[in-house]
C-alpha positions in Angstrom: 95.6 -38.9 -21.8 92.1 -40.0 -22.9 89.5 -41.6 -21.0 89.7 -44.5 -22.9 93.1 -45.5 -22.1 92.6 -45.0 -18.3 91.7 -47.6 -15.7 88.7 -47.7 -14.4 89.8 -46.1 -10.7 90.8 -43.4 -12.5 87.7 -42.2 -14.7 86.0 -39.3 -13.2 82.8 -39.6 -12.5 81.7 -37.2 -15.4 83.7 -39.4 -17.6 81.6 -42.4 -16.7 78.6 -40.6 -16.9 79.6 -40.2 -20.6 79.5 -43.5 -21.8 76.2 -44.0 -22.2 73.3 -42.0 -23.2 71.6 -42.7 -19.7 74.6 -41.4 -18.2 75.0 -38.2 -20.5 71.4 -37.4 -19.2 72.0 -38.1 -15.7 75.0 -36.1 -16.3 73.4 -32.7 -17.3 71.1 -33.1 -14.9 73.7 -33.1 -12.6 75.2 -30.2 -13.9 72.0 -28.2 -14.1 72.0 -29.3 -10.6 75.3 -27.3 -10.1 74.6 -24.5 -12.0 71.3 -23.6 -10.0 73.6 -24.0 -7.1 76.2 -21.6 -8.0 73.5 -19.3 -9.1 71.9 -19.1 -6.1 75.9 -19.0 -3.9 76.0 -15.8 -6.2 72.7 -14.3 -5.4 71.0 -16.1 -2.4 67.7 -14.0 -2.6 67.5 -14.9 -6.8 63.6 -15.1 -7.2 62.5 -19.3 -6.7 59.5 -20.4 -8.8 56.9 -21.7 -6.1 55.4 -24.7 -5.6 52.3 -23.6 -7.4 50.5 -20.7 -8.7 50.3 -18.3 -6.1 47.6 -15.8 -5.4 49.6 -13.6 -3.2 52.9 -12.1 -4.3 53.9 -9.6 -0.9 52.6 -9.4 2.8 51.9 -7.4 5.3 51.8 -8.9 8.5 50.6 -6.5 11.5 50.9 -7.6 14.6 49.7 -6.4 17.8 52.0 -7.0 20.1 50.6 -7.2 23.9 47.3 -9.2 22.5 43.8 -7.0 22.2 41.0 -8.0 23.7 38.8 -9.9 20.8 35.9 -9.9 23.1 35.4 -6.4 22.6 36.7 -5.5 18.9 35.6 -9.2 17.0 33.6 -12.0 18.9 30.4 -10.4 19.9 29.1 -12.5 23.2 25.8 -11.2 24.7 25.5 -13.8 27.0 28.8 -12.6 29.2 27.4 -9.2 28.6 24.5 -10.8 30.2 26.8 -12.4 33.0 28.8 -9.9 33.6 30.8 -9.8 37.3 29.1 -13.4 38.1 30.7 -16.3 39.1 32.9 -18.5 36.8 31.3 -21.7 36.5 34.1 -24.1 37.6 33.3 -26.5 35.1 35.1 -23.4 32.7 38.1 -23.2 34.2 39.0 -26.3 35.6 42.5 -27.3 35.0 43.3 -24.5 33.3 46.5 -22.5 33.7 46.6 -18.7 34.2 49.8 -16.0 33.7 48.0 -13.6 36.4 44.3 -14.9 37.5 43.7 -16.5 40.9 41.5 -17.8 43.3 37.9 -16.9 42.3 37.0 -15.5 39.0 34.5 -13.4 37.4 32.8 -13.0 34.5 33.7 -9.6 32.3 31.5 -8.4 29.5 32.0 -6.1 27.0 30.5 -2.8 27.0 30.6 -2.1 23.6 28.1 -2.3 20.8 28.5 -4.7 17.9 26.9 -4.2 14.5 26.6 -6.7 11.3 28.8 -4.6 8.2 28.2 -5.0 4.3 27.0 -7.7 2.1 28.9 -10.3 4.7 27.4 -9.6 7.6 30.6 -9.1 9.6 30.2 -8.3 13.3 32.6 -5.6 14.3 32.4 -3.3 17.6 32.0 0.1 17.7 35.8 0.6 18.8 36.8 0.2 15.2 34.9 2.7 12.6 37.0 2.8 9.8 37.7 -1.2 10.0 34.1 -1.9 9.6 33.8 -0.2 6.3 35.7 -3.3 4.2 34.3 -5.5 6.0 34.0 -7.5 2.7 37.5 -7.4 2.1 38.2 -8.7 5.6 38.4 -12.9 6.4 37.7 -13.2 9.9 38.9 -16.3 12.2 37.3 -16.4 15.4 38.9 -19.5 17.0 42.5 -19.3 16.4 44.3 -21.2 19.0 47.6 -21.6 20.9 49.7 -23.2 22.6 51.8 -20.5 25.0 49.8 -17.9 27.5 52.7 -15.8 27.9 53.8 -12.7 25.5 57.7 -14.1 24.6 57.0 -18.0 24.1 53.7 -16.8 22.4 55.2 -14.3 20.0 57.7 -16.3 19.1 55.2 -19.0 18.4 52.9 -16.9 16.4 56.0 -15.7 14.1 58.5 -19.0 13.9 55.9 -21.6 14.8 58.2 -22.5 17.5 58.1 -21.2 21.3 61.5 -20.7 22.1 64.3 -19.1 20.4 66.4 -20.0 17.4 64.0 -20.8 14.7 63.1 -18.6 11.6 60.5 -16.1 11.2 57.7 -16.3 9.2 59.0 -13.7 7.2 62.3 -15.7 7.3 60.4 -18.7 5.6 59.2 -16.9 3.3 62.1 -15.1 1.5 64.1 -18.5 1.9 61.0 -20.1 0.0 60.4 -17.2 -2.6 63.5 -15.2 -2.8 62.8 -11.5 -3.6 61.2 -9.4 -6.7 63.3 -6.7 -5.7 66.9 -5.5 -6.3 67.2 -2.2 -4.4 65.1 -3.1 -1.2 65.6 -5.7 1.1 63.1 -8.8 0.7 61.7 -8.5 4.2 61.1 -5.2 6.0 60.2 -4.9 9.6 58.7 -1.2 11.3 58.0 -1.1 14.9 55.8 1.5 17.0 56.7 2.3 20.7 58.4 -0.4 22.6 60.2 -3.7 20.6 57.8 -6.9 21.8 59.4 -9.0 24.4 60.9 -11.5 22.3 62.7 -9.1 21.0 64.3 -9.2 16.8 63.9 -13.3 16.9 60.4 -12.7 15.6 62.2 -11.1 12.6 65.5 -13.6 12.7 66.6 -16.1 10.0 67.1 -18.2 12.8 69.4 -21.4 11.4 68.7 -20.2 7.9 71.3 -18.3 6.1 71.4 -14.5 7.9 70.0 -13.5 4.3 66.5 -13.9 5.3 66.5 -11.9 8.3 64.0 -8.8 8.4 65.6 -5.7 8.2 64.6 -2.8 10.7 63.5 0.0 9.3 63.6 3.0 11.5 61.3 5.9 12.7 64.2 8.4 11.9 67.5 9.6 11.2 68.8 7.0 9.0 66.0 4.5 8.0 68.5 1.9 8.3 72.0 1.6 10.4 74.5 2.7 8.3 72.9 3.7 5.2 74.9 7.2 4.5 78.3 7.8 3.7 80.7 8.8 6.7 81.7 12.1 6.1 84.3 12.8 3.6 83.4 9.5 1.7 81.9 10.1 -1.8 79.4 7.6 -3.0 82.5 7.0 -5.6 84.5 6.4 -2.9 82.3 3.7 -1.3 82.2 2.0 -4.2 85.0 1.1 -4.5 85.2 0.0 -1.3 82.6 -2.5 -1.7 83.9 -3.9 -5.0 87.3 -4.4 -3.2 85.9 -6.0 -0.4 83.6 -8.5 -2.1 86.1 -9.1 -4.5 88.0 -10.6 -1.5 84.9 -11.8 -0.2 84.4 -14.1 -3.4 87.6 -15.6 -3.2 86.4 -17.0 0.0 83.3 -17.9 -1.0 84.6 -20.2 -4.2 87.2 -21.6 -1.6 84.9 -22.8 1.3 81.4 -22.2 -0.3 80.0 -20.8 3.0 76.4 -19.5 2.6 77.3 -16.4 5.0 80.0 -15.3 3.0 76.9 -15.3 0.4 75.1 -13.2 2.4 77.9 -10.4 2.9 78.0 -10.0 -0.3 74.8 -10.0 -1.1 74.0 -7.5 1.9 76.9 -5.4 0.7 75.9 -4.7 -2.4 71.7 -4.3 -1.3 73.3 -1.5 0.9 75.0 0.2 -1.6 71.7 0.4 -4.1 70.1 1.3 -0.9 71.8 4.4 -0.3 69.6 6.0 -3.3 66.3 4.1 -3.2 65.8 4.2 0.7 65.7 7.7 1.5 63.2 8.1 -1.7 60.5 5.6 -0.5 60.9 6.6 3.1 59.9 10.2 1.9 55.9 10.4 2.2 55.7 14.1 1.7 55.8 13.2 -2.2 52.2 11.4 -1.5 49.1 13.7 -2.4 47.0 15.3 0.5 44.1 12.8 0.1 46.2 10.1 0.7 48.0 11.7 3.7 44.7 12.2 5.4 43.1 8.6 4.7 45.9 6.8 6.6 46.1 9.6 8.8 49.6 10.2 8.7 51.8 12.8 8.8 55.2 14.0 7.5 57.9 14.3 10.2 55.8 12.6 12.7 56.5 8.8 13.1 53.5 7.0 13.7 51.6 3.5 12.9 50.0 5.3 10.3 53.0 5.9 8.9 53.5 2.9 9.1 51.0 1.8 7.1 51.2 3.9 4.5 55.6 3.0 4.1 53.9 -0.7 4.0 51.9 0.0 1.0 54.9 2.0 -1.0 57.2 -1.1 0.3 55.1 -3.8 -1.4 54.6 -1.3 -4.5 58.0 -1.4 -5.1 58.7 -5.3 -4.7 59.2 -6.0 -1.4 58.1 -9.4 -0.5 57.2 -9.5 3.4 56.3 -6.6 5.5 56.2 -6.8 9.0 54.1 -3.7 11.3 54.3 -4.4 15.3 52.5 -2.0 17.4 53.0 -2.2 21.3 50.9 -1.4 24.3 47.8 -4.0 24.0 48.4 -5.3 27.3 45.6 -4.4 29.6 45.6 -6.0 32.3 43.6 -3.4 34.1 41.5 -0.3 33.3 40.8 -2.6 29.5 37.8 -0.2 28.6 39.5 3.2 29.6 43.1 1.6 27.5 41.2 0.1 24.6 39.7 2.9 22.8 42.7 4.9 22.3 44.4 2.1 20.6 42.0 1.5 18.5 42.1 5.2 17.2 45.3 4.9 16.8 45.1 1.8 14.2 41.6 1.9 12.9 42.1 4.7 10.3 45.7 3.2 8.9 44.6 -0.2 8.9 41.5 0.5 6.9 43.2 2.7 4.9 45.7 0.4 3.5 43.2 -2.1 2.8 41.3 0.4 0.6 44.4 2.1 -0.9 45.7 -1.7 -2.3 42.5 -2.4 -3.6 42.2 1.3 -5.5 45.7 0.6 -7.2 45.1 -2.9 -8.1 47.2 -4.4 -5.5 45.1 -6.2 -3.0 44.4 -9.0 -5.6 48.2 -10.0 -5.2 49.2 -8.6 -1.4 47.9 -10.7 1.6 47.0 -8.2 4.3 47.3 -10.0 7.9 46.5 -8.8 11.2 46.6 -10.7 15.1 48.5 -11.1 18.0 50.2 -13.6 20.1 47.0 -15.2 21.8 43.7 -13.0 22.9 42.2 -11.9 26.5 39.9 -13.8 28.6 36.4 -13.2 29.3 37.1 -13.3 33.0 38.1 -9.7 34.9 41.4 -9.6 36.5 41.5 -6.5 39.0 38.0 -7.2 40.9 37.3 -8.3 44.3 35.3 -11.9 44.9 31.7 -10.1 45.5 32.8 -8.9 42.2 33.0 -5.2 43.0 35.6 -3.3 41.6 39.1 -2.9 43.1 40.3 -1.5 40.6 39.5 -0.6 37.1 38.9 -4.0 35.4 41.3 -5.8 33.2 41.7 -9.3 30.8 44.2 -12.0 31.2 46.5 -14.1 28.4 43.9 -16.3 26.8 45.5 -18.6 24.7 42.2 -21.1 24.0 40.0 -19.1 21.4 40.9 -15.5 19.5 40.5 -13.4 16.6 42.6 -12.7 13.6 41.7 -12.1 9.7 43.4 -12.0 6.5 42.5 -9.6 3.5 43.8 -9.6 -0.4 46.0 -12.1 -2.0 43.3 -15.1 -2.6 40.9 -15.1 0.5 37.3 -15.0 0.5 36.2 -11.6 1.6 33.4 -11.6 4.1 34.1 -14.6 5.6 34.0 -15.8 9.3 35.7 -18.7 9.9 35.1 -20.5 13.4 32.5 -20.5 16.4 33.8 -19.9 19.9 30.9 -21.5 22.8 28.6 -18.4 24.6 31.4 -16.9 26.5 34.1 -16.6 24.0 36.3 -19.1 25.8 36.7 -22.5 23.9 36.4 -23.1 19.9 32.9 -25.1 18.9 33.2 -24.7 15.3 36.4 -25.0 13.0 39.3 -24.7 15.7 42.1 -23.1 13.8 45.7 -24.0 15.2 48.7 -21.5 14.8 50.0 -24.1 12.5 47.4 -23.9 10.3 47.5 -20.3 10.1 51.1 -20.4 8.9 50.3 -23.1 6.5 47.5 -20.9 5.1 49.9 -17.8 4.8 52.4 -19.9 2.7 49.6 -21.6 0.8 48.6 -18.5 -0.4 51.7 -17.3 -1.9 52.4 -21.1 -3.3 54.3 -22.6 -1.3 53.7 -26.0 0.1 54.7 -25.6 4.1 55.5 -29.5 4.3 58.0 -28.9 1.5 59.8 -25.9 1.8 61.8 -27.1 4.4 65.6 -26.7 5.7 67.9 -29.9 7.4 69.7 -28.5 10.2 71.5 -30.6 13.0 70.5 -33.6 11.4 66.7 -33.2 10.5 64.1 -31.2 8.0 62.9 -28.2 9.6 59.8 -26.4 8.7 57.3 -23.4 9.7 54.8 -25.6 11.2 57.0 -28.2 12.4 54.6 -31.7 12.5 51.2 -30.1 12.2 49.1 -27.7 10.2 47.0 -28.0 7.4 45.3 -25.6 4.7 42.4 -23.1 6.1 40.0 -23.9 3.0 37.5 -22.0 4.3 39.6 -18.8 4.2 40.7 -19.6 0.0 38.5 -17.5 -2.1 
């Protein structure tokens, strides 16, 4: 029967839409509308257009899980060198909430000498060699600020924007924003060194988005990821056709219910499969030349931060959108200036490295480099007695008020400091920087709008930084 002889009650809605020529636009509108959305049921992480022409493409995010002490790697303070094991002036600490300090403080300076690097002048300790020599690559922020003084609520804060469980990474955000460039690697990648940080794989979680956009673990060894070879006696044949069999069952769910997780076991099906030959190939770094071995300071068969760093860069060279480093064991608490130094050897090297090896191959222009923690250290001593002898070797509390973190590649302005903390590195006097704004920086940079890319979930639109944050413009080269 044709439309025309129907009744009105019984005309489709696409039949109505037909009737005039305002309708027939509305109407392939929305079946564009549809289409996109069966295109992305079919391939979730399908690369999105962003919101506007990005200057990053990948990142890699290293974070320092524990918290180093800025006062002695970024924010040079003579003055509390000056002051060091006096009296806190109360007018400093008033009010203030501690996760270990009490009764009366003292002042802790930094025995470490700081010198200005390159054209930009950067101040960087001597704890950090290697660092110092791209200083002009390197944005630093001196008065980022929080709002969460101990490690779990403040990682997860740093990473979702959000201090208790449940919400998505920044990686998370990302992917769900962007989608991914690559078809054989997952689109977020995560590599840890010694212990997992307290918050445990929510800093990596999708959160309430769709379990697509989780971070995927890489690991140190044996398989680089759960899973990822054939049991024995099953042929790569073999496991084909076990995956084509199951997400040809799989689809039939999907077109029945449309559920976006079904989505994501098919789409993580198949990523595994391809992964099976481009995994073990990538992970392999004896294939890298000598030189490059010995820049990063890495070395085949021996897990390490370095080799870390270097996987990072061969990650983002092959597509990968979001790259996650955490290295643990920057929580001193006591004996900082015996603890300190090690660390730093253990990262300086890499992390310069990487910098420098981007920038050789033409990939820094495009990869944002990012390095912090969850909050800083204080410039009071935790571990001495009130006469403000030692009682122990000295140590630095959460400080959540005023630290360090910088940005590199990807569309920021090399050289740059960006903030002012007062003479004892406590509160921000110039250019406070909020979490918030950090994350809306980050997304900024690889085009993304952070008060549009947003999810509704229980009733409301969700986003990175919640109700705040705005656009470091200082940072933007």
């Amino acid at each position: 029967m044709s439309s025309e002889n129907q009744s009105p009650s019984a005309l489709t809605r696409r039949a109505l839409l037909r009737q005039t020529p305002l309708g027939a636009m509305a109407l392939a509108s929305l079946l564009d509308g549809e289409t996109a959305a069966a295109k992305q049921r079919a391939n979730p992480l399908a690369a999105k257009s962003p919101h506007f022409a990005p200057r990053a493409r990948s990142v890699i995010h290293l974070h320092m899980v524990g918290a180093p002490s800025h006062l002695d790697l970024f924010d040079n303070k003579p003055t509390l060198k000056k002051l060091d094991r006096q009296k806190v002036p109360d007018r400093l600490i008033k009010g203030q909430r501690f996760a270990f300090l009490r009764g009366e403080l003292r002042l802790l300076g930094s025995p470490y000498k700081f010198a200005r690097h390159g054209q930009s002048g950067l101040e960087v300790s001597n704890l950090l060699p290697h660092l110092a020599k791209v200083a002009d690559d390197i944005a630093m922020i001196k008065t980022l600020h929080t709002e969460e003084f101990n490690h779990a609520p403040a990682q997860l804060f740093m990473n979702t924007g959000f201090a208790r469980f449940g919400r998505p990474g920044m990686g998370a955000w990302v992917v769900y924003g962007l989608g991914s460039v690559s078809e054989d690697l997952p689109a977020y990648v995560v590599m840890n060194t010694g212990s997992i940080a307290g918050a445990g794989n929510s800093l990596w979680g999708s959160g309430f988005l769709p379990s697509v956009y989780q971070g995927i673990e890489f690991r140190s060894s044996g398989d680089p990821v759960l899973f990822l070879s054939n049991p024995k006696g099953i042929s790569s044949a073999d496991r084909r056709r076990i995956v084509d069999s199951v997400n040809q069952l799989n689809q039939q769910q999907l077109d029945a219910v449309g559920d976006p997780e079904i989505a994501t076991r098919i789409s993580q099906y198949e990523m595994a499969f391809r992964m099976q030959s481009s995994v073990p190939d990538l992970m392999d770094i004896s294939r890298e030349p000598r030189h490059v071995l010995d820049m990063y300071g890495a070395k085949v068969g021996k897990p390490s931060f370095a080799n870390n760093c270097l996987l990072a860069r061969r990650l983002v060279e092959k597509g990968v959108r979001y790259v996650q480093l955490f290295d643990s064991g920057w929580d001193h608490h006591g004996n900082v200036f015996g603890s300190l130094p090690g660390k730093c050897r253990q990262i300086d090297r890499p992390i310069a490295a990487l910098v420098q090896d981007l920038k050789q191959r033409g990939l820094l222009d495009d990869t944002l480099v990012v390095w912090g923690s969850e909050f800083g250290r204080t410039p009071m001593a935790q571990g001495v007695s009130n006469s403000g002898k030692k009682q122990s070797k000295a140590g630095r509390d959460h400080h959540k008020d005023a630290f360090c973190a910088w940005m590199a590649g990807g569309g920021v302005r090399g050289g740059a400091t960006i903030g002012k903390t007062d003479e004892l590195g406590y509160y921000p006097v110039e250019d406070p920087v909020h979490v918030n704004d950090f994350h809306a920086t980050l997304l900024h940079l690889l085009g993304v709008d952070h008060e549009r890319s947003t999810f509704k979930f229980q009733g409301r639109q969700y986003r990175l930084t919640d109700v705040g944050g705005k656009v470091i413009k200082k940072i933007l080269a």
